[in-house]
C-alpha positions as CSV (number, residue, x, y, z in Angstrom):
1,X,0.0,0.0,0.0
2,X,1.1,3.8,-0.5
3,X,1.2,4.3,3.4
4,X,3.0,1.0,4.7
5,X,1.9,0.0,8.0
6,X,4.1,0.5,10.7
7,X,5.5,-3.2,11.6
8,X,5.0,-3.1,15.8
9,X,1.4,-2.4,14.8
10,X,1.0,-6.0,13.0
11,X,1.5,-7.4,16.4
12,X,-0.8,-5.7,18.2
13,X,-3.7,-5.0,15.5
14,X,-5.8,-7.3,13.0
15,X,-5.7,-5.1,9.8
16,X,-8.1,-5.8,6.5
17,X,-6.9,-4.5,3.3
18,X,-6.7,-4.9,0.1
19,X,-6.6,-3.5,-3.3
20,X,-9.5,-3.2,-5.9
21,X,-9.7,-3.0,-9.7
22,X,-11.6,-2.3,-12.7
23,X,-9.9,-4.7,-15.5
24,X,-6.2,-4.1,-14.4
25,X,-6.7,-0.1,-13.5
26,X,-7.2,1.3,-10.0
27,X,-10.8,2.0,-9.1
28,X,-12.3,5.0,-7.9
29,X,-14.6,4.9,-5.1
30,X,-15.7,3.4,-1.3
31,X,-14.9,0.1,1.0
32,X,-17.1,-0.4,3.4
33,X,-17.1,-2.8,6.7
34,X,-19.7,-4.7,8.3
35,X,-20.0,-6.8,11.3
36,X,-21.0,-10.3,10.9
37,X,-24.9,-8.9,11.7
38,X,-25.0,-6.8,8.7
39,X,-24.2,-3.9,10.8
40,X,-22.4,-0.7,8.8
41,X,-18.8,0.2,10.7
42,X,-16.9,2.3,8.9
43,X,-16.0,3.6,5.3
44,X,-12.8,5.0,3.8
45,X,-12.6,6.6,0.2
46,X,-10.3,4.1,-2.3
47,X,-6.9,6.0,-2.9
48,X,-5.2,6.5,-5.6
49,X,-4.3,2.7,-6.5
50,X,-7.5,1.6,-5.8
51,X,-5.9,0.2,-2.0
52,X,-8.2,0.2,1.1
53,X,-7.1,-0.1,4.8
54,X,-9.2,-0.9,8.2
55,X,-8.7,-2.1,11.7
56,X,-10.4,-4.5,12.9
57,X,-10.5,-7.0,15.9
58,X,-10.5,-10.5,15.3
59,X,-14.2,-11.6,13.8
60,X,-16.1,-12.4,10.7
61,X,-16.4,-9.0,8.5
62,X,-18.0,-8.2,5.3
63,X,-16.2,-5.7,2.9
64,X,-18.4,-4.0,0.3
65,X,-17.2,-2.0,-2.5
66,X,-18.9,0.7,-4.2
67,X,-17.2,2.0,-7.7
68,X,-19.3,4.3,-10.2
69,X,-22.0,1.5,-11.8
70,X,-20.5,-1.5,-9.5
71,X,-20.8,-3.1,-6.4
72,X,-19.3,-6.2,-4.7
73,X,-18.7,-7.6,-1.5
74,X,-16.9,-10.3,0.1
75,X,-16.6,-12.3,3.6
76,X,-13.7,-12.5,5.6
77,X,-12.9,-13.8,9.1
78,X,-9.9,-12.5,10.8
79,X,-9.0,-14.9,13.5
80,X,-5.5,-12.7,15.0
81,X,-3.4,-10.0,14.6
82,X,-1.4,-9.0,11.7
83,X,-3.0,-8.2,8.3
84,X,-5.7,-10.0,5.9
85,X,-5.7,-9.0,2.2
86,X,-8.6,-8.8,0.2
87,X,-8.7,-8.2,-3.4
88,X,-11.5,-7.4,-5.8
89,X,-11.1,-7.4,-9.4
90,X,-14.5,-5.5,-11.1
């Protein structure tokens, strides 16, 4: 990612993030968490290269993506510290 995450923080903190794409070009646009209820957490705008960051505690999360004209979403469960990469490709 652009900002690399500072390494002492992988010990102490479970980090989702990920990059996502339209063809092989950055996308514009949103990720978006959710709990394992459905429940909306937080956003953060896509940068540049498409790249996404949250922090998380260990659990089963949803990440939605909203580009202009697309959607998707995927499950992931983060079961400890460190972080969890999750790609879409639009």
């Amino acid at each position: 990612m652009a900002n690399e995450v500072d390494p002492a923080l992988l010990l102490t903190q479970a980090i989702i993030e990920g990059r996502v794409c339209l063809g092989e070009n950055p996308a514009t646009g949103y990720a978006r968490l959710h709990d394992a209820g459905g429940d909306f957490v937080a956003e953060v705008p896509l940068n540049a290269n498409g790249q996404y960051r949250f922090f998380a505690r260990p659990a089963t999360w949803t990440v939605k993506v909203l580009v202009p004209g697309k959607s998707a979403e995927k499950q992931v469960v983060v079961q400890s510290v460190g972080a969890t990469k999750l790609e879409f490709s639009l």
